[in-house]
Every structure is written in C-alpha cells, then in structure tokens.
PDB file as gemmi writes it, atoms N, CA and C in Angstrom:
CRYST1    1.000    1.000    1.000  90.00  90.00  90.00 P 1                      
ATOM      1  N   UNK A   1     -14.546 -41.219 -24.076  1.00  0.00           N  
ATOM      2  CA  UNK A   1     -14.209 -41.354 -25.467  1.00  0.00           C  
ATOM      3  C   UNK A   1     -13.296 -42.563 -25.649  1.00  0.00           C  
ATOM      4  N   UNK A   2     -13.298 -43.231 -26.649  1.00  0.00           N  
ATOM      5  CA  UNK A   2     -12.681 -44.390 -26.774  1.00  0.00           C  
ATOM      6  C   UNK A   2     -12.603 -44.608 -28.409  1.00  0.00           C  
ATOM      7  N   UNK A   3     -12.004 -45.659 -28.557  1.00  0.00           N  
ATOM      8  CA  UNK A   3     -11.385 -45.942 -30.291  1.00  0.00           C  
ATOM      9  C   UNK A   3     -10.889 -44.893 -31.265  1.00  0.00           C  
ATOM     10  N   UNK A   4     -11.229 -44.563 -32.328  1.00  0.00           N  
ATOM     11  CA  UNK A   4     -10.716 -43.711 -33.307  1.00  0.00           C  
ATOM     12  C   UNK A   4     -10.807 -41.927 -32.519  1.00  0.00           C  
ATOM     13  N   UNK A   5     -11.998 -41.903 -32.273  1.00  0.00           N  
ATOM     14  CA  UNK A   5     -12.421 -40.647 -31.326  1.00  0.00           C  
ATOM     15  C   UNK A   5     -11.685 -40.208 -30.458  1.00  0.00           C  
ATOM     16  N   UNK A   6     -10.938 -41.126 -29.217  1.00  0.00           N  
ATOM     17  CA  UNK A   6     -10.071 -40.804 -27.892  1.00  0.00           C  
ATOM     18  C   UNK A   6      -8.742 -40.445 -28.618  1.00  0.00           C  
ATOM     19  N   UNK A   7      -8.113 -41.250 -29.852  1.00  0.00           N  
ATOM     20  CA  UNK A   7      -7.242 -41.294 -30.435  1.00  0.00           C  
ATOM     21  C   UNK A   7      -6.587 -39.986 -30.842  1.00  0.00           C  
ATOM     22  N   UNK A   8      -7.924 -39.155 -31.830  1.00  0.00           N  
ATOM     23  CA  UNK A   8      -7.395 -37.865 -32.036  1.00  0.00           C  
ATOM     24  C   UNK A   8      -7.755 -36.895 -31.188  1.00  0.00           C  
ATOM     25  N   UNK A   9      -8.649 -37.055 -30.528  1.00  0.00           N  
ATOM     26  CA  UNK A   9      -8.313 -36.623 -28.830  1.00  0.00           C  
ATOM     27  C   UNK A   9      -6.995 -36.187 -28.601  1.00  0.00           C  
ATOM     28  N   UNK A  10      -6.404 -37.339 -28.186  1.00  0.00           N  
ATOM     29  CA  UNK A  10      -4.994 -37.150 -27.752  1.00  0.00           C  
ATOM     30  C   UNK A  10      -4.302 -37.061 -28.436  1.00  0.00           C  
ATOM     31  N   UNK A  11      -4.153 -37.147 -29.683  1.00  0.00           N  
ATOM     32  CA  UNK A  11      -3.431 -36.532 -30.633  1.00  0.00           C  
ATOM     33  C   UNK A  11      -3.635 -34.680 -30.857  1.00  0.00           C  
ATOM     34  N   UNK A  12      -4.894 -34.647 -30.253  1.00  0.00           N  
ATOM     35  CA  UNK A  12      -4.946 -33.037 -30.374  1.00  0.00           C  
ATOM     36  C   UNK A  12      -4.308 -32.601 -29.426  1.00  0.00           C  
ATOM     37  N   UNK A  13      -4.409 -33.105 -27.887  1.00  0.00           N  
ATOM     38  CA  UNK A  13      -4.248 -32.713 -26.685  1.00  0.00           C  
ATOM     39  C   UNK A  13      -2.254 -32.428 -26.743  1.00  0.00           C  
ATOM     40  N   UNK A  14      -2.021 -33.970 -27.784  1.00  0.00           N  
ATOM     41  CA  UNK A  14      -0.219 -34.120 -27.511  1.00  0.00           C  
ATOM     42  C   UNK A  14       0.211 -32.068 -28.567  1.00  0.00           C  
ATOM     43  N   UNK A  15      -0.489 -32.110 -29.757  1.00  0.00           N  
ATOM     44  CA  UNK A  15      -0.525 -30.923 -30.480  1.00  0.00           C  
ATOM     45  C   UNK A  15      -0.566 -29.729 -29.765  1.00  0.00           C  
ATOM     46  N   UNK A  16      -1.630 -29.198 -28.585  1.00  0.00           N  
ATOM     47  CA  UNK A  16      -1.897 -28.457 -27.788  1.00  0.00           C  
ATOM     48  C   UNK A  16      -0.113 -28.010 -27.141  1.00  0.00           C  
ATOM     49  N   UNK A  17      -0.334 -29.554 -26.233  1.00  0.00           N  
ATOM     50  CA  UNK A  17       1.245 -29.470 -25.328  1.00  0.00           C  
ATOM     51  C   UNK A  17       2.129 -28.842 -25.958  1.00  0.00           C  
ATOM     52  N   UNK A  18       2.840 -29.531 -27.178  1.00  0.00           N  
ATOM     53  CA  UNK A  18       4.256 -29.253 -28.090  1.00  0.00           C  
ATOM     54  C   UNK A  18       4.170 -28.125 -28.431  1.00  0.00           C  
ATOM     55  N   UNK A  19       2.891 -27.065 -28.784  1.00  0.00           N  
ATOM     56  CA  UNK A  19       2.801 -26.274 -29.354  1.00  0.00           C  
ATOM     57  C   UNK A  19       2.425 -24.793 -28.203  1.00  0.00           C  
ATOM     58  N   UNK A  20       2.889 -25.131 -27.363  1.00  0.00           N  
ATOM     59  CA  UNK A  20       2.805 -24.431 -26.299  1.00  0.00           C  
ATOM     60  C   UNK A  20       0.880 -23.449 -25.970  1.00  0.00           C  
ATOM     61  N   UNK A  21       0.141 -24.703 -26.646  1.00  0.00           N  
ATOM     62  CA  UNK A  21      -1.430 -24.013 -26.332  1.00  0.00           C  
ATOM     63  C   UNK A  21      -2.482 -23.697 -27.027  1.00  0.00           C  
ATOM     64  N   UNK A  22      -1.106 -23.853 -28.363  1.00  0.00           N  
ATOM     65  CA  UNK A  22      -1.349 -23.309 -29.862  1.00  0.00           C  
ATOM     66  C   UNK A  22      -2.398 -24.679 -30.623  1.00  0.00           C  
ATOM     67  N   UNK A  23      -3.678 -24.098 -31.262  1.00  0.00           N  
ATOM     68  CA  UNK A  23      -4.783 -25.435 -31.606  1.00  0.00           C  
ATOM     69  C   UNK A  23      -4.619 -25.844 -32.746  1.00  0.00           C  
ATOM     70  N   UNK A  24      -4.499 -27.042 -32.875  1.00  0.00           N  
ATOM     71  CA  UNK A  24      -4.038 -27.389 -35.013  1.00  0.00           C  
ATOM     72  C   UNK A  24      -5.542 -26.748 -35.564  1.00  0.00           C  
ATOM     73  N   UNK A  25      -5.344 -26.810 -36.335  1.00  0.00           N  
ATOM     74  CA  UNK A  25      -6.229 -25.807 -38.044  1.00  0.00           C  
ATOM     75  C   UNK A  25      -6.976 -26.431 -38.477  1.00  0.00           C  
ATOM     76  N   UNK A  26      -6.809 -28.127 -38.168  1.00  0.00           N  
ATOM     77  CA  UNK A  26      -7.023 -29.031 -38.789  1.00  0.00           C  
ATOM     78  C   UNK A  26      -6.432 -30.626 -38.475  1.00  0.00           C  
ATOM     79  N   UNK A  27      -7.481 -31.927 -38.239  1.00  0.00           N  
ATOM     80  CA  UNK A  27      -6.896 -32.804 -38.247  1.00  0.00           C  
ATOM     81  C   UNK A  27      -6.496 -33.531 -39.163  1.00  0.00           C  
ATOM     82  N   UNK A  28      -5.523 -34.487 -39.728  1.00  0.00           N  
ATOM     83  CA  UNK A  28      -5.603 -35.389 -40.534  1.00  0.00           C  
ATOM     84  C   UNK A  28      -5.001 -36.688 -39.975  1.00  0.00           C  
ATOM     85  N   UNK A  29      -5.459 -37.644 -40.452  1.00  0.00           N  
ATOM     86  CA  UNK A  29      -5.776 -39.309 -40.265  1.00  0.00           C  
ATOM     87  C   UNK A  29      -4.798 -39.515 -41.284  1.00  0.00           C  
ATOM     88  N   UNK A  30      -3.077 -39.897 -40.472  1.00  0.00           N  
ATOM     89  CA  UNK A  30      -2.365 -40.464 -41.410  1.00  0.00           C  
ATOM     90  C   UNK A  30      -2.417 -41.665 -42.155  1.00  0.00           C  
ATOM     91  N   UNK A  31      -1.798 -42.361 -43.095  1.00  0.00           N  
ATOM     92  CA  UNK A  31      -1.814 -43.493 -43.346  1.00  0.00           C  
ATOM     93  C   UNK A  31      -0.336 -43.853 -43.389  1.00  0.00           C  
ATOM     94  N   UNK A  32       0.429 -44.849 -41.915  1.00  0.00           N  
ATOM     95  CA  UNK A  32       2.149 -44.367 -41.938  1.00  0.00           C  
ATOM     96  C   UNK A  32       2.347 -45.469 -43.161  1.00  0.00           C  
ATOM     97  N   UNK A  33       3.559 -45.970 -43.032  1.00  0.00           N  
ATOM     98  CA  UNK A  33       4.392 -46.638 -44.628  1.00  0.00           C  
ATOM     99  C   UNK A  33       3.913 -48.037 -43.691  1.00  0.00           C  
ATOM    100  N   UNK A  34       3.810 -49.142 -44.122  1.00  0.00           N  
ATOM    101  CA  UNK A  34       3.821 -50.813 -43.628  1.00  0.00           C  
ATOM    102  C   UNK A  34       5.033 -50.347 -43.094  1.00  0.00           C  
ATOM    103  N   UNK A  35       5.009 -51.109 -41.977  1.00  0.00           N  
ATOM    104  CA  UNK A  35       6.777 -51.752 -41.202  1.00  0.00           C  
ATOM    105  C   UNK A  35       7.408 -52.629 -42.167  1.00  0.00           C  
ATOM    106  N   UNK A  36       9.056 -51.383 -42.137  1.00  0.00           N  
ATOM    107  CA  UNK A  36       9.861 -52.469 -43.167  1.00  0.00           C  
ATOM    108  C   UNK A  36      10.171 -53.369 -42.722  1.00  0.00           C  
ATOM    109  N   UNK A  37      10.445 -54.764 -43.761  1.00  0.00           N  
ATOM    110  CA  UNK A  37      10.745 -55.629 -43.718  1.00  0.00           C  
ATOM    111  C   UNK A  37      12.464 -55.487 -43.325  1.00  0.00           C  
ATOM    112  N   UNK A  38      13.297 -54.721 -44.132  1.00  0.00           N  
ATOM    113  CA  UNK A  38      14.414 -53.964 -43.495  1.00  0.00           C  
ATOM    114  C   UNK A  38      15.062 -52.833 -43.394  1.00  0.00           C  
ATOM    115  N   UNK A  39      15.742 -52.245 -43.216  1.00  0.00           N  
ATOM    116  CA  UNK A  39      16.247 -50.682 -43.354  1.00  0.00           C  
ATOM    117  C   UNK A  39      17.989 -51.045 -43.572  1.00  0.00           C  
ATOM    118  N   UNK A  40      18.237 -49.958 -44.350  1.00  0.00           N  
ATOM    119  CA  UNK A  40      20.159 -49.647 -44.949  1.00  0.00           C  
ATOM    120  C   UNK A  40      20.122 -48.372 -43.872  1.00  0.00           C  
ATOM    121  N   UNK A  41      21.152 -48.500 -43.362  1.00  0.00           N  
ATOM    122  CA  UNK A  41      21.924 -47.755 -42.312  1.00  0.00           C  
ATOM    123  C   UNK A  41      22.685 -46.472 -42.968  1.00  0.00           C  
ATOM    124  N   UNK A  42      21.921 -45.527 -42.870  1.00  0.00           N  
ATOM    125  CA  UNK A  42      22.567 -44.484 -43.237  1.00  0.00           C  
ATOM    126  C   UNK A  42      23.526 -43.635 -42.482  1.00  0.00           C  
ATOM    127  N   UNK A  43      23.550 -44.185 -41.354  1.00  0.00           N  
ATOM    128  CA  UNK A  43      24.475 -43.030 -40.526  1.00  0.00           C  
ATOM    129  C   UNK A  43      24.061 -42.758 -39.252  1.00  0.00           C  
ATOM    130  N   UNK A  44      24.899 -42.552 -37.807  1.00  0.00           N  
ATOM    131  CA  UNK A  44      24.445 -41.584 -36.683  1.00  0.00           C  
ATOM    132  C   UNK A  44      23.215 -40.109 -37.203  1.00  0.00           C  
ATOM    133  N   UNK A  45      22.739 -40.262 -36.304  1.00  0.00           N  
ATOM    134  CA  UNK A  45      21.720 -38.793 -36.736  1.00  0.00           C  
ATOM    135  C   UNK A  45      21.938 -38.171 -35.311  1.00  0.00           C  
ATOM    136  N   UNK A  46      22.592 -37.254 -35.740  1.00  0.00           N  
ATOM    137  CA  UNK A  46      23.290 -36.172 -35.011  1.00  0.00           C  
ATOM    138  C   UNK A  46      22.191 -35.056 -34.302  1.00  0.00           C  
ATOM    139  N   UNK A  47      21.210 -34.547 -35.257  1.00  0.00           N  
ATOM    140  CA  UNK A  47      20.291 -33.034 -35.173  1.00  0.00           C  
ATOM    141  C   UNK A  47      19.463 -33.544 -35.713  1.00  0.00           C  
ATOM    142  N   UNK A  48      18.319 -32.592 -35.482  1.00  0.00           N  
ATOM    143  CA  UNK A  48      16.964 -32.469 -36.092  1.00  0.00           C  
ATOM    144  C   UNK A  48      16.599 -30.971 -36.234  1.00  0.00           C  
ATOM    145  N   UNK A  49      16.265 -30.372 -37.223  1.00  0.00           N  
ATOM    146  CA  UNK A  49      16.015 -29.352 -37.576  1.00  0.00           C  
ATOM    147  C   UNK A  49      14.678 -29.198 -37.791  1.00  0.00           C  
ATOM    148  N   UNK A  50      14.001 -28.325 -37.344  1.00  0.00           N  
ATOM    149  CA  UNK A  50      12.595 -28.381 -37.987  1.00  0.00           C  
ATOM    150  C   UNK A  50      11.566 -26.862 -37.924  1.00  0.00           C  
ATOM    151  N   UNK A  51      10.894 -26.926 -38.033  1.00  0.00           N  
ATOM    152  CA  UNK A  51      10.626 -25.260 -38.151  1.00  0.00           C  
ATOM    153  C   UNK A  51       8.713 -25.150 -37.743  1.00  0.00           C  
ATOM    154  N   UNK A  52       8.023 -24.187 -37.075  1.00  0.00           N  
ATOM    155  CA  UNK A  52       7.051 -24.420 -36.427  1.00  0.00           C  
ATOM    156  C   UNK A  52       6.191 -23.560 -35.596  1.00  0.00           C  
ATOM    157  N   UNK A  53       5.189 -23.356 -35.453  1.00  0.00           N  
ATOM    158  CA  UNK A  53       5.132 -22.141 -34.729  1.00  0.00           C  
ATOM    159  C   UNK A  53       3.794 -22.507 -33.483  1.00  0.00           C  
ATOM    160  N   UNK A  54       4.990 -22.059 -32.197  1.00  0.00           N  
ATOM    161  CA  UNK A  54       4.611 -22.819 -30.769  1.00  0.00           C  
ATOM    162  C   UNK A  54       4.443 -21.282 -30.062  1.00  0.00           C  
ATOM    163  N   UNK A  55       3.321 -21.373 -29.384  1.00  0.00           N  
ATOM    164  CA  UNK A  55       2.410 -20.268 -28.764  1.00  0.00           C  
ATOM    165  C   UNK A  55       2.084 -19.340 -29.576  1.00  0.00           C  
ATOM    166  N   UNK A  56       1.643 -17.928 -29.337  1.00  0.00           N  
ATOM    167  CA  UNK A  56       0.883 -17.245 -29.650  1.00  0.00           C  
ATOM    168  C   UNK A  56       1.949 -16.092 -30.498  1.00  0.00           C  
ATOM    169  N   UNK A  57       1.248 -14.870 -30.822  1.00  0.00           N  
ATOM    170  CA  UNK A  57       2.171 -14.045 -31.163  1.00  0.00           C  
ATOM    171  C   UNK A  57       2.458 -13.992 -32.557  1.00  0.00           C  
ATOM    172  N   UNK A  58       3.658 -12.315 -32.580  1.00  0.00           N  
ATOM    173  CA  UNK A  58       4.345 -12.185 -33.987  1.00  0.00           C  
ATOM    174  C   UNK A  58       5.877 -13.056 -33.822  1.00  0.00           C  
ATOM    175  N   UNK A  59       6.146 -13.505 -32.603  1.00  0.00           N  
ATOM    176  CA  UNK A  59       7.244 -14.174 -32.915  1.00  0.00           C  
ATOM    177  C   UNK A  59       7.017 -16.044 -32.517  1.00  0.00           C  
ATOM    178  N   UNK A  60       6.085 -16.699 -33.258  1.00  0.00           N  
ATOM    179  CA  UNK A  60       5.547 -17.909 -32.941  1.00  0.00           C  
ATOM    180  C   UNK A  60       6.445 -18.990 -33.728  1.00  0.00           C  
ATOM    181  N   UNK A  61       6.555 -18.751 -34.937  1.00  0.00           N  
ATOM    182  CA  UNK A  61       7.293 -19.390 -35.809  1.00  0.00           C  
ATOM    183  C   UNK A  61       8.523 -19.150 -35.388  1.00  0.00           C  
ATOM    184  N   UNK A  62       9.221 -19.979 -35.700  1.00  0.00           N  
ATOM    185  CA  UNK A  62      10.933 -20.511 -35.665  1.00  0.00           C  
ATOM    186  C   UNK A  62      10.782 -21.423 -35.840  1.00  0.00           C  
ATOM    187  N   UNK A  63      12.490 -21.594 -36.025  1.00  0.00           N  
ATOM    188  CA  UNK A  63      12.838 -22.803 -36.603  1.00  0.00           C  
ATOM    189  C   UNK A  63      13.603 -23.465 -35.185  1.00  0.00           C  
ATOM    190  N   UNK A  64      13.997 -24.464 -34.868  1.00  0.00           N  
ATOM    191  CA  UNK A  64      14.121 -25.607 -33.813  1.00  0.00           C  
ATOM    192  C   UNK A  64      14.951 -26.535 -34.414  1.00  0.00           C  
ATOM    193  N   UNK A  65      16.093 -26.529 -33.464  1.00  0.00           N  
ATOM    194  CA  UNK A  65      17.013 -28.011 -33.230  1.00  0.00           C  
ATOM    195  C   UNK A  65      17.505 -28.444 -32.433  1.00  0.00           C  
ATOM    196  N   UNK A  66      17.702 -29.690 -32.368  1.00  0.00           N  
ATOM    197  CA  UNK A  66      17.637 -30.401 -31.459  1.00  0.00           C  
ATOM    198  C   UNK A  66      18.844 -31.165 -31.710  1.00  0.00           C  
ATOM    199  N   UNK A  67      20.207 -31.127 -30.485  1.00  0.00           N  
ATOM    200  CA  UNK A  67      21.108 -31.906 -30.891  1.00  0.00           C  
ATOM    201  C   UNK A  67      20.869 -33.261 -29.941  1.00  0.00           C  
ATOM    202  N   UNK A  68      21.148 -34.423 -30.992  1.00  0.00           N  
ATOM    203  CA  UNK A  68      21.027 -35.474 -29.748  1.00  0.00           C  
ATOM    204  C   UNK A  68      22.170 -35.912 -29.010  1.00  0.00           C  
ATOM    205  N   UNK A  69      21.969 -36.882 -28.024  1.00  0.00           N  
ATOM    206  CA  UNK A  69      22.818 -36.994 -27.275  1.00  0.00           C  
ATOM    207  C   UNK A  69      23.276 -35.998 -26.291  1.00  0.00           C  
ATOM    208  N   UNK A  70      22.847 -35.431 -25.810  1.00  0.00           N  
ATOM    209  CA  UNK A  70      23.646 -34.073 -25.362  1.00  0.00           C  
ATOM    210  C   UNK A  70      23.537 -34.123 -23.950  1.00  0.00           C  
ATOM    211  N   UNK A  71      22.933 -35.374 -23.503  1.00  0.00           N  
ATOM    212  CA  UNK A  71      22.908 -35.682 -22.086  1.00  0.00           C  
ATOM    213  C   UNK A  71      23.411 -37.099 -22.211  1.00  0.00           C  
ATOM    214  N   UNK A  72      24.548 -37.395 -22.428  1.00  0.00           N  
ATOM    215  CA  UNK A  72      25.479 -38.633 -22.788  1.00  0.00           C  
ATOM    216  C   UNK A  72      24.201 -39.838 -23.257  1.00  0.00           C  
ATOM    217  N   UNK A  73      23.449 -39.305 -23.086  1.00  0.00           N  
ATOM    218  CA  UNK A  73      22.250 -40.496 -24.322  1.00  0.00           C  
ATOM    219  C   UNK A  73      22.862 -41.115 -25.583  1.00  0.00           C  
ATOM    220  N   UNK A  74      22.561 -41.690 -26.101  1.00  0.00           N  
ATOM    221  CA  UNK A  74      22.350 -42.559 -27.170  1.00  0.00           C  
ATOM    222  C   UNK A  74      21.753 -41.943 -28.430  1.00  0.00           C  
ATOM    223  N   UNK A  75      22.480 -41.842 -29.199  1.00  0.00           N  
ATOM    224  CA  UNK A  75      22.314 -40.689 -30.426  1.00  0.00           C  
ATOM    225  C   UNK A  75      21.722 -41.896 -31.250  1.00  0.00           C  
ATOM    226  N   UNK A  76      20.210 -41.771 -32.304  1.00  0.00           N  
ATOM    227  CA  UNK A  76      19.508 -43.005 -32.839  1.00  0.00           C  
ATOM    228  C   UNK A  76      20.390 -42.308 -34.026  1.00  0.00           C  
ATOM    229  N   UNK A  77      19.705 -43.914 -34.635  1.00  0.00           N  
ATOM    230  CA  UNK A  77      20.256 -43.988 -36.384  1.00  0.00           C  
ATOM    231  C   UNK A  77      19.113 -43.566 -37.276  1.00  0.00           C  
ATOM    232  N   UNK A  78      19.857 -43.009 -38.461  1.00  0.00           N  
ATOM    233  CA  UNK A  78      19.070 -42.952 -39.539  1.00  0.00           C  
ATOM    234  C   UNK A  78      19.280 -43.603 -40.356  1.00  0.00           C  
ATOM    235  N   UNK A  79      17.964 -44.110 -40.538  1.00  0.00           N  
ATOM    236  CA  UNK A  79      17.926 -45.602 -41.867  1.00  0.00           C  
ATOM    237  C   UNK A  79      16.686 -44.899 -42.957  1.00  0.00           C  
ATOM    238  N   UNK A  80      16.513 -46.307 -43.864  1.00  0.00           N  
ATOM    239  CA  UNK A  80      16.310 -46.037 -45.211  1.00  0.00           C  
ATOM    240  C   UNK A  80      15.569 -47.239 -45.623  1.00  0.00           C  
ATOM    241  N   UNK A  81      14.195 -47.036 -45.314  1.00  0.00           N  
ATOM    242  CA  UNK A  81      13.469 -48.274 -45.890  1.00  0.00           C  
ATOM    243  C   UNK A  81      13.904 -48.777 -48.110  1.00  0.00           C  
ATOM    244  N   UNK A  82      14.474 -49.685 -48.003  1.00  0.00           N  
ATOM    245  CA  UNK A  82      14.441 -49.829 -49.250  1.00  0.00           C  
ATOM    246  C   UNK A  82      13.860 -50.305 -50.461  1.00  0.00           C  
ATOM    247  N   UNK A  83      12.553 -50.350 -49.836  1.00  0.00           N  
ATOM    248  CA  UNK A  83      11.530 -50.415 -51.066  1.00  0.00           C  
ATOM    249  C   UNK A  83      10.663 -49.588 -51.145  1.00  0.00           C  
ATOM    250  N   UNK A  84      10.416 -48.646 -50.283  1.00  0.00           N  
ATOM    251  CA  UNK A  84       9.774 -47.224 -50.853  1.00  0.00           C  
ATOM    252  C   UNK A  84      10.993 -45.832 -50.482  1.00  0.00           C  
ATOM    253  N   UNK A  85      12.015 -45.971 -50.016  1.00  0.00           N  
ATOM    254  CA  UNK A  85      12.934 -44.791 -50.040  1.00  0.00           C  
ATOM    255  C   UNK A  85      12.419 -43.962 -48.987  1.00  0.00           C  
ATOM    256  N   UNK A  86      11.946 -44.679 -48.315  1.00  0.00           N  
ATOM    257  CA  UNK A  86      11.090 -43.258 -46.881  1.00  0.00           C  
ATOM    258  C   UNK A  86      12.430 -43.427 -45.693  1.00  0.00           C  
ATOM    259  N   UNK A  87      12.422 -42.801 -45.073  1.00  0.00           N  
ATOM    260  CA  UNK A  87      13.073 -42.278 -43.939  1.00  0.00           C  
ATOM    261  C   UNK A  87      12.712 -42.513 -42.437  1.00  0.00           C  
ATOM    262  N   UNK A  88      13.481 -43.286 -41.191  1.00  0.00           N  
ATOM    263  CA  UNK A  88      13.097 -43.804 -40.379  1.00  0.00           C  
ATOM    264  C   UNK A  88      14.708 -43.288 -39.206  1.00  0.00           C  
ATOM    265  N   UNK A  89      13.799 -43.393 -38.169  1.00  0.00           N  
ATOM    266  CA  UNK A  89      14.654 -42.718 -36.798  1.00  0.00           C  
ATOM    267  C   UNK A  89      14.925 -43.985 -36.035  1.00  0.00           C  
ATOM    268  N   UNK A  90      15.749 -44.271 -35.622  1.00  0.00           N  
ATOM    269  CA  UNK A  90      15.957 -46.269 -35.296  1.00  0.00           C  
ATOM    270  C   UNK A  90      16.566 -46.160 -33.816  1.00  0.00           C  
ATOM    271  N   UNK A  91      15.911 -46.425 -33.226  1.00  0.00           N  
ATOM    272  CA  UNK A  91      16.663 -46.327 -31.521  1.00  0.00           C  
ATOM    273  C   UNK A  91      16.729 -44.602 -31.221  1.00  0.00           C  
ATOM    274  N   UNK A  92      18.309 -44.791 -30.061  1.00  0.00           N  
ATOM    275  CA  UNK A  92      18.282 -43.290 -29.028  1.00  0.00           C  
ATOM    276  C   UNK A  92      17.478 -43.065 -28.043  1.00  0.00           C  
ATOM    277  N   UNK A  93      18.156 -42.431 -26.898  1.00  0.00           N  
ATOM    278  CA  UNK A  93      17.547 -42.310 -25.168  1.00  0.00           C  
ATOM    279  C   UNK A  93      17.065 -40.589 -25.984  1.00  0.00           C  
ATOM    280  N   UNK A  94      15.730 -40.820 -26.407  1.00  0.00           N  
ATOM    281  CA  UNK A  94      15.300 -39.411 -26.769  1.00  0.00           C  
ATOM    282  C   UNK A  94      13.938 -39.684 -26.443  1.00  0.00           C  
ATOM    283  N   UNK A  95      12.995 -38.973 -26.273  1.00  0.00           N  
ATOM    284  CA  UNK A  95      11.779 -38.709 -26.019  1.00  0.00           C  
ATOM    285  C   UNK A  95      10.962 -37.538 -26.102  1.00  0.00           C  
ATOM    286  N   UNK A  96       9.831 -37.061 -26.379  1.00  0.00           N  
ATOM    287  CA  UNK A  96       8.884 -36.316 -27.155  1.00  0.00           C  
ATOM    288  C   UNK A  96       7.986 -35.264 -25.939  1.00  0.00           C  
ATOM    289  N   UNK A  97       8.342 -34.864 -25.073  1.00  0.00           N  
ATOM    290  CA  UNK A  97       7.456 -34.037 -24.266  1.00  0.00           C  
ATOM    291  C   UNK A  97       6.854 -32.770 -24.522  1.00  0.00           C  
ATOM    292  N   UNK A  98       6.042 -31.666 -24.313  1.00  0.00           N  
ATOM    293  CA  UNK A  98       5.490 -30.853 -24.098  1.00  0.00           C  
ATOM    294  C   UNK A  98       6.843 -29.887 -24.117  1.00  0.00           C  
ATOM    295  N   UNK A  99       8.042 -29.655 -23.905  1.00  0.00           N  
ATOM    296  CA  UNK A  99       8.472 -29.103 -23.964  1.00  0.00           C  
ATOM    297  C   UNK A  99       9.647 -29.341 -25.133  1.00  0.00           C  
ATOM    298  N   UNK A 100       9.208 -30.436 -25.525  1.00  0.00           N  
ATOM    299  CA  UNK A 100       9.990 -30.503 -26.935  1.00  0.00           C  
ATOM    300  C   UNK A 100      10.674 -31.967 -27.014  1.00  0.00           C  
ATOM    301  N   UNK A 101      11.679 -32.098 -27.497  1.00  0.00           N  
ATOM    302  CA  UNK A 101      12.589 -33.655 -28.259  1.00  0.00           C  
ATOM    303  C   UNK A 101      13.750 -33.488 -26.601  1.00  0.00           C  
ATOM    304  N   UNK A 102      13.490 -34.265 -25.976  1.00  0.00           N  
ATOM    305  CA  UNK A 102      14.551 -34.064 -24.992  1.00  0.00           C  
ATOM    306  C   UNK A 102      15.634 -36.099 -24.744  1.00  0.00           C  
ATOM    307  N   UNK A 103      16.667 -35.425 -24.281  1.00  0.00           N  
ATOM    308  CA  UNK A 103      17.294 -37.136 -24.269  1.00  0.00           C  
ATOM    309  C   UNK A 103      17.172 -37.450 -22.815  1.00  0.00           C  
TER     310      UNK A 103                                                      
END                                                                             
C-alpha cells in the first residue's frame, strides 16, 4: 500500500495502538489550518486533559492527563495562530506512543 491508502493505514494502525485495540467508527481526511506565518505566545503548557475511550469494556471511557515535563523534559508552549485564532503546541521533549503522551 502506498500514497493516500498506506497513509490511513497507519493512521488506523497509530488509532488501534493509542486506543489500546479499540477500532475507529470511522475515518476522516483532515484538512489541518496552512502553517502560520506566526504565532503570539500564550504561555508554558503545563497539562493536557482529554477524555476517550481506550480498550474494551464498561469502564473504556475516561478522561486522561498528562502533566508535562515530569521527566525533567521540556514543557512546550502554547501559541495562537493570529489570523484564524486556532491553537498550536510549539516544541517540548514529549512524544505520542501506544501507551500514551510520554516525555
């Protein structure tokens, strides 16, 4: 598999992982914002809160946070594209595995 096809492939496969097995419902083909030209600095971003439901079961859903830095990492910034007002995660020793947001 290759091009658009391999793509959500592995976009299903990364879904599978995070979700401990659990199959999305459904794909969708984002369309993200253009890369800003710049971002306003809103602040250290401390946590991430988010809510979700990973493996099977009546207790699948919860909610999830994630403090950063918590392995003397590099806590990213939160910025603020300012011509559409969208929201952006800017740096930090953080990364996305199968077992969740780890630093």
């Amino acid at each position: 598999m290759n091009g658009a096809d391999g793509v959500l492939e592995e976009a299903r496969d990364m879904f599978r992982g995070f979700h401990w097995g659990r199959s999305s419902s459904r794909t969708v083909k984002a369309r993200p914002s253009p890369r800003p030209r710049s971002l306003v600095k809103l602040g250290q971003l401390e946590a991430v809160v988010y809510s979700t439901r990973k493996g099977h079961g009546r207790n699948a859903f919860a909610h999830w946070e994630h403090e950063f830095g918590e392995e003397g990492g590099r806590k990213p910034t939160l910025a603020m594209d300012p011509s559409n007002k969208r929201l952006h995660i800017v740096g930090g020793d953080y990364k996305v595995e199968d077992r969740g947001i780890v630093d």
